[in-house]
C-alpha positions in Angstrom: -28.5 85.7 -4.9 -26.8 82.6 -5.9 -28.7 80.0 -7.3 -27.6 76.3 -7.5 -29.4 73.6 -10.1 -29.6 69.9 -9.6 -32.2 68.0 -12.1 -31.5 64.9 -10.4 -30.7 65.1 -6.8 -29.6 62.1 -4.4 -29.6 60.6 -1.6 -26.0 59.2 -1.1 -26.3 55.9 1.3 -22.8 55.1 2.3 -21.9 51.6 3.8 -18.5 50.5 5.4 -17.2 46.4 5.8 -14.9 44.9 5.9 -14.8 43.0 3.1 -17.8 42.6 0.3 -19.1 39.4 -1.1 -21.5 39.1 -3.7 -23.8 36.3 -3.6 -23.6 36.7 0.1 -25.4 38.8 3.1 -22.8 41.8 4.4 -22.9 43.4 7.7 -22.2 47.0 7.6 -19.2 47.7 10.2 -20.5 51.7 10.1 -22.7 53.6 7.5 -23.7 57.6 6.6 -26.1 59.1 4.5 -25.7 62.7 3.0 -28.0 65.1 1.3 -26.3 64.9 -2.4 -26.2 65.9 -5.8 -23.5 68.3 -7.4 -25.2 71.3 -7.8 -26.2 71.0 -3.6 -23.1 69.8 -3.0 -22.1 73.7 -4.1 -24.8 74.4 -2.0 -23.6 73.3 1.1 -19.9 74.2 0.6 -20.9 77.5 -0.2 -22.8 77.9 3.1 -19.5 76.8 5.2 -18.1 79.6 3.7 -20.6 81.9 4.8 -22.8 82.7 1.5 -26.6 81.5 0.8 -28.1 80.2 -1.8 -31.1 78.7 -3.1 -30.8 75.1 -4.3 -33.4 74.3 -7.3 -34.4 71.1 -9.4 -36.9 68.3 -9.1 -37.8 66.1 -6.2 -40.7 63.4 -5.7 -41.5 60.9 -3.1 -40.6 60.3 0.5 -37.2 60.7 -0.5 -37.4 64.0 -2.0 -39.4 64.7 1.2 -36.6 63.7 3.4 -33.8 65.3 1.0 -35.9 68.8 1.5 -36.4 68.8 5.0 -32.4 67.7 5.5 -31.3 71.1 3.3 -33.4 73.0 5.3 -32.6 71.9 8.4 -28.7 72.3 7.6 -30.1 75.9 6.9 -29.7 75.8 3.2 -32.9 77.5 1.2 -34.8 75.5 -1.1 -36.9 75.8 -4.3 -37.5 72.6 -5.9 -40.3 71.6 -8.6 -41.8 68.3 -7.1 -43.0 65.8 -9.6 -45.8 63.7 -9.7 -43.8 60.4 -11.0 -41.1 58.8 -9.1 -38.8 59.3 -6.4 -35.5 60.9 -5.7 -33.0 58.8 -5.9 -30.8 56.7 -3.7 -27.0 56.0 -4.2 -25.2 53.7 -2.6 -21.6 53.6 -1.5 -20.1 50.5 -0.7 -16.6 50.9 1.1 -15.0 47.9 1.0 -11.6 46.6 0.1 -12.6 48.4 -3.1 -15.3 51.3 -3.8 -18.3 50.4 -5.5 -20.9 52.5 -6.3 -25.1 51.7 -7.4 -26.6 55.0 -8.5 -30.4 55.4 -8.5 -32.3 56.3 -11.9 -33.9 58.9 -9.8 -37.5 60.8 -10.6 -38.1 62.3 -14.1 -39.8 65.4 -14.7 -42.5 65.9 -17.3 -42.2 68.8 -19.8 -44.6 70.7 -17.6 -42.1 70.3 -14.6 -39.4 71.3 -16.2 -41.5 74.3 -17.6 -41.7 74.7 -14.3 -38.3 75.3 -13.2 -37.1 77.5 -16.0 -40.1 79.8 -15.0 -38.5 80.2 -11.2 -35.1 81.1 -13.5 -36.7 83.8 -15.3 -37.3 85.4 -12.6 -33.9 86.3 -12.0 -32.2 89.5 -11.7 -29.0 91.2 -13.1 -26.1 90.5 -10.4 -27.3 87.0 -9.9 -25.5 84.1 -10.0 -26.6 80.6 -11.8 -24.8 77.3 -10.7 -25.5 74.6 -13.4 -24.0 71.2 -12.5 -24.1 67.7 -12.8 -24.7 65.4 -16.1 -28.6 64.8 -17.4 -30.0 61.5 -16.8 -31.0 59.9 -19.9 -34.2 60.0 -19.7 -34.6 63.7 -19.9 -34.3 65.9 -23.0 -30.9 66.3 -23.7 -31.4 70.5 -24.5 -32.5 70.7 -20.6 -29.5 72.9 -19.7 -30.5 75.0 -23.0 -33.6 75.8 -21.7 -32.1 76.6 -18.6 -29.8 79.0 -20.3 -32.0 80.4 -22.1 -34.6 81.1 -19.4 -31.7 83.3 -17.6 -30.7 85.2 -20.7 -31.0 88.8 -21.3 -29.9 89.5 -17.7 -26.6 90.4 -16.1 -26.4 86.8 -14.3 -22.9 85.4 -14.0 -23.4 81.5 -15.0 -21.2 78.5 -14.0 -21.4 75.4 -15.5 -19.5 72.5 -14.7 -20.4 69.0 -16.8 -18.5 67.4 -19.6 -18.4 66.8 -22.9 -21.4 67.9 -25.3 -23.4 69.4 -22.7 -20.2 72.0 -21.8 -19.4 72.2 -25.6 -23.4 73.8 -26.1 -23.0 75.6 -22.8 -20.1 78.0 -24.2 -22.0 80.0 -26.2 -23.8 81.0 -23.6 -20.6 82.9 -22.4 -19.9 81.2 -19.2 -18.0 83.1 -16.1 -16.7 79.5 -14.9 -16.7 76.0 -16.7 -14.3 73.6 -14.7 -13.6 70.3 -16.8 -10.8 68.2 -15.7 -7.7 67.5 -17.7 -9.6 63.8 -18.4 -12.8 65.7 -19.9 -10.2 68.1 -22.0 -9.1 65.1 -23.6 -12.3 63.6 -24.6 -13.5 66.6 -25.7 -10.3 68.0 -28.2 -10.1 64.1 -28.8 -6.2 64.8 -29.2 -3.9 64.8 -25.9 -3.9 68.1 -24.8 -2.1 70.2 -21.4 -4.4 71.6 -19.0 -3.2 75.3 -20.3 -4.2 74.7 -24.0 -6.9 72.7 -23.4 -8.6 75.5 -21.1 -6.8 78.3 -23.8 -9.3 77.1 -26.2 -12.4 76.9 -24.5 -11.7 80.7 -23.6 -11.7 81.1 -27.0 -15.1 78.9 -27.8 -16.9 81.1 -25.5 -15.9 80.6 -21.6 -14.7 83.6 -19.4 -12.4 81.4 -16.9 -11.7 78.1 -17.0 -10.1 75.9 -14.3 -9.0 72.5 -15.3 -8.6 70.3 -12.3 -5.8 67.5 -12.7 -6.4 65.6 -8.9 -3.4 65.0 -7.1 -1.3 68.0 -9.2 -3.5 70.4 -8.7 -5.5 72.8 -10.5 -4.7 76.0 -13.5 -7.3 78.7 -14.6 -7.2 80.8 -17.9 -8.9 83.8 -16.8 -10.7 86.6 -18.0 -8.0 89.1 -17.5 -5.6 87.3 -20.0 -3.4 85.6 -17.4 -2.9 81.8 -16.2 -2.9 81.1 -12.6 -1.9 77.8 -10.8 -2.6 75.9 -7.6 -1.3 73.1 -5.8 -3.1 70.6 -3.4 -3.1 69.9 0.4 -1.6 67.0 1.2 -3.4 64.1 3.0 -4.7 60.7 2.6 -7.6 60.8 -0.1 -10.4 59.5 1.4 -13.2 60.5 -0.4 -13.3 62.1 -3.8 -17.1 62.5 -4.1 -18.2 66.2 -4.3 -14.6 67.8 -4.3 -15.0 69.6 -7.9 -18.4 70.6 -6.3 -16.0 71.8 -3.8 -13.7 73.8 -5.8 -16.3 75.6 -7.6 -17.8 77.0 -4.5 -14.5 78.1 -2.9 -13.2 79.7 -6.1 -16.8 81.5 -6.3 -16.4 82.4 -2.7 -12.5 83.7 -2.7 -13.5 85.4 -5.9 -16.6 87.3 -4.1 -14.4 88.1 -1.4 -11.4 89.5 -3.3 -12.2 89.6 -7.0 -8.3 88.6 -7.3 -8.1 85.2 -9.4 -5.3 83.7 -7.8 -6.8 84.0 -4.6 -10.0 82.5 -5.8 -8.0 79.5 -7.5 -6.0 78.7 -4.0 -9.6 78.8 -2.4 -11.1 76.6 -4.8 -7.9 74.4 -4.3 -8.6 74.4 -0.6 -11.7 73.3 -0.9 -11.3 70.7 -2.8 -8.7 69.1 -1.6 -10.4 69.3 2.0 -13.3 67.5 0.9 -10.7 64.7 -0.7 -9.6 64.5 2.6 -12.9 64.4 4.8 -16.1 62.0 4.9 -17.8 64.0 3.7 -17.8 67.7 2.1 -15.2 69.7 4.0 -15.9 72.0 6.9 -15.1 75.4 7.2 -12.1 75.5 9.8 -10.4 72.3 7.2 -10.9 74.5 4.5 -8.8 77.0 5.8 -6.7 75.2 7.4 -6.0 73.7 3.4 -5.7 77.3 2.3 -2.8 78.1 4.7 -1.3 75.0 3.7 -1.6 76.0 0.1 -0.6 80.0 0.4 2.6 78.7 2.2 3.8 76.2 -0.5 2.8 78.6 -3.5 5.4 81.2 -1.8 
């Protein structure tokens, strides 16, 4: 089974005008909401592609309520810790003749909720697959993925962790199959410019199986496991929305990779992906994806 882990999920209120004042009441011209966080965005990608998965962290309030019922309506399982405090979180989108975004703080699990949740992860079994994604808010420890980690060791469980910074730097010596920083994140973490290929050469050698390093608009390159460098490109279309297209490409590359086992295959599905969320509403349908992937295969070759 593949598991999925958002500690602070979201409810992602999107609102078009046509121009945005502050100081000022705004009419909306047209507005969304989607069921969001990174590590359910995977979730939900992963299910347009045909595989289940079981999406875990912490909600509380009517709007963990509502985010619950919304996954399981789209058919997506659910196992999340509830917590007594707070509320899941609401970010808004404003699309106006710039993007602007107000992110919730979101509810905060006690240490006996988050005890909690690394119990369901010990429970795990050897072929499993462990999806950790997403930064950690503040407000919780800052060894949370640790205890995560740690909670699913001593099993043949492929992990995937996709974050930035310190938190991926602690997360390779738990032997990752997949981290997936972009070229930006490479940077800050070497603190030296870097290229995509030696930048993901090195966290091989710190620890990580495969690494992709995305670079937007010129596409993506994995160091993997069997020695070799891969590239992608992108599809091309207008960008209209870049929220949840890494998300994306880590559930495509999981799923061409499941599929095939071949990692160039995997990187052109996670490519696919990707870029057909970048150019949707929302996260990408199936039938875009690959439509993306064709697109892709044929300019590779």
């Amino acid at each position: 089974m593949i598991y999925t882990v958002t500690v602070s999920p979201a409810i992602d209120y999107v609102v078009h005008l046509d121009s945005f004042e502050t100081g000022a009441t705004n009419r909306t011209t047209a507005e969304e909401y989607y069921f969001g966080g990174k590590g359910i965005n995977v979730s939900r990608v992963l299910k347009e592609l045909g595989l289940p998965s079981v999406a875990l962290g912490f909600v509380g309030g009517f709007t963990g309520q509502a985010l619950e019922k919304g996954l399981k309506d789209a058919g997506i399982e659910t196992d999340f810790v509830h917590v007594r405090e707070g509320v899941t979180r609401i970010n808004v989108k404003i699309k106006a003749e710039k993007e602007t975004e107000i992110n919730g703080q979101g509810a905060i699990p006690d240490d006996g909720e988050l005890c909690q949740l690394t119990k369901k992860l010990e429970k795990m079994e050897n072929g499993d697959i462990l999806i950790i994604s997403g930064n950690i808010p503040a407000a919780m420890p800052q060894d949370t993925y640790d205890r995560l980690m740690d909670a699913a060791g001593g099993k043949d469980i492929r992990l995937i962790v996709d974050t930035n910074g310190e938190l991926l730097v602690r997360a390779l010596r738990y032997r990752p199959f997949l981290v997936k920083p972009n070229l930006e994140e490479l940077k800050g973490i070497f603190g030296m410019e870097i290229t995509a290929y030696e930048g993901a050469s090195r966290l091989r050698e710190k620890g990580a199986r495969n690494v992709i390093v995305s670079m937007g608009g010129d596409g993506a390159v994995l160091a993997a496991e069997d020695g070799n460098c891969y590239e992608a490109g992108v599809c091309s279309g207008d960008v209209i929305n870049t929220v949840g297209s890494g998300d994306s490409m880590v559930a495509g590359f999981l799923a061409g990779y499941m599929e095939t086992g071949d990692y160039q295959y995997a990187l052109d599905m996670g490519s696919a992906a990707g870029s057909a969320t970048a150019i949707s509403p929302g996260l990408a349908e199936r039938g875009l994806i690959e439509a993306c992937l064709g697109k892709l295969r044929r300019a590779d070759r």
